[in-house]
N, C-alpha and C positions, 0 to 999 in steps of 0.2 A: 125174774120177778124180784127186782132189787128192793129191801128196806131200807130206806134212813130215820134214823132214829136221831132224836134232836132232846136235850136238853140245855137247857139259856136260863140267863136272866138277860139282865141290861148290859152284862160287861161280858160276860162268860160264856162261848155257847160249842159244846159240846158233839161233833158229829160224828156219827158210825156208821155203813155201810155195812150189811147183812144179805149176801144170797145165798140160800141153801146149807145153811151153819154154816158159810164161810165167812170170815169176818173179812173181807176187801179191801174197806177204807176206814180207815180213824182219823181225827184232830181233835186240835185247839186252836179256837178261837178268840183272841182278847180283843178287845175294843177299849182302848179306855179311856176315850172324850166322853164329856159330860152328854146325857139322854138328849136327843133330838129327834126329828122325824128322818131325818138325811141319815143319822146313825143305823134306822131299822132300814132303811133302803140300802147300807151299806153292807148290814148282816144279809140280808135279801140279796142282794148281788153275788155274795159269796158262796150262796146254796144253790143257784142256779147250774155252773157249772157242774157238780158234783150230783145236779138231778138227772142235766142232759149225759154225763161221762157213764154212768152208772146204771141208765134208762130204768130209774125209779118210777116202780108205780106204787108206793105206799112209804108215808111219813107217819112220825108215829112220835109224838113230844111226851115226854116225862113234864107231869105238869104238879108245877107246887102245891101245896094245901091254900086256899085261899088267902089267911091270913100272910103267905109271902108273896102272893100277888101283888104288885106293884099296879099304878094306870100304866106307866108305860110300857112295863110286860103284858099288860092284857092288850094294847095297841101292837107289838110285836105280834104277838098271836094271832091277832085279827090280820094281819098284813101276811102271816105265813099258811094263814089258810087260806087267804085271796092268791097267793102264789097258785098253791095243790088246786082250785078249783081252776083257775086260769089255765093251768096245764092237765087237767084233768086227771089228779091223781089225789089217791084217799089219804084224807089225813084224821088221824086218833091221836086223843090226846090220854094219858093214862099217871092216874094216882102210883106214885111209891107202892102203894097199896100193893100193885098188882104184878111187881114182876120183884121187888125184894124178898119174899119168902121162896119162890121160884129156885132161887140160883144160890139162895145158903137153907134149906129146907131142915128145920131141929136146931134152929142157932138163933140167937138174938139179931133182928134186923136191921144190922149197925150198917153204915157205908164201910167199914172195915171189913166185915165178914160177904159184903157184896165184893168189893175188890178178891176178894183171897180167892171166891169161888170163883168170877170171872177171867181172872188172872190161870186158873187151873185149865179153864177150858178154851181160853185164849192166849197160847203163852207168851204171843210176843204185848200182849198188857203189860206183863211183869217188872220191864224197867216201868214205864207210869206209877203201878203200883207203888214201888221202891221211892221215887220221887215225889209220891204227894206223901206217903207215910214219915219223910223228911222236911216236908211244909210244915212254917207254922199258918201260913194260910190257907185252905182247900181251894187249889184249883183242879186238878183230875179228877175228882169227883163227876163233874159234869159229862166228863168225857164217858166214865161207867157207867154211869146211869144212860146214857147214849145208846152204849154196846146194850144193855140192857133189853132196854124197849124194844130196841129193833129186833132183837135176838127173839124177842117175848112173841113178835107178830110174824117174825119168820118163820117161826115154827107152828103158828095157828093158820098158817095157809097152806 
């Protein structure tokens, strides 16, 4: 009972593979052609394999606050749920809300203290870790919040 856990925008999308607290598979994903419809069939093609390889029955998106919602992220989302119902598999989508006090529990809710904790009980994170706390831009991020979610609903099943 594989999890994948997904966190994306339009360029950045983030994937984790979770069975049984074991973490399996991680990425990153860049895209960086301008928003199209053939770009979300592009990310869509990419998650396919990675549902069949892993025999996922449950997705699980890290979903922005609305105000970072984009139309083209909310058309992404509608096309990754048509995926999960097409293959018959559940998909949840979950606020920050609910899995950052989780994994740093008595700390301020920063994506810093999300990586430190995850990075503990995933060590091969740690180079990632290492590499985005030397960005000046956030791309791992995504990738944590990934491990996150999925981590979040593997352990509610």
């Amino acid at each position: 009972m594989a999890v994948l856990g997904l966190s994306t925008n339009t360029r950045l999308l983030g994937l984790a593979v979770i069975n049984q607290g074991v973490l399996v598979d991680y990425k990153m994903q860049f895209t960086k052609n301008a928003w199209s419809p053939e770009k979300a069939t592009k990310i869509l093609a990419g998650l396919e394999p990675c549902i069949a390889e892993y025999s996922i029955t449950k997705v699980v998106l890290s979903m922005p606050h609305a105000h970072h919602q984009t139309e083209a992220f909310r058309y992404l989302v509608r096309r990754i749920q048509a995926l999960c119902k097409k293959k018959n598999i559940s998909f949840i989508a979950e606020p920050p809300e609910a899995f950052y006090p989780l994994f740093a529990p008595g700390v301020k809710n920063t994506k810093k203290n999300l990586m430190q904790a995850l990075s503990l009980d995933f060590p091969q994170l740690a180079k990632c870790q290492y590499k985005e706390l030397r960005n000046k831009r956030k791309y791992y991020i995504k990738l944590f919040e990934a491990v996150a979610v999925a981590t979040l609903h593997d352990v509610l099943d």
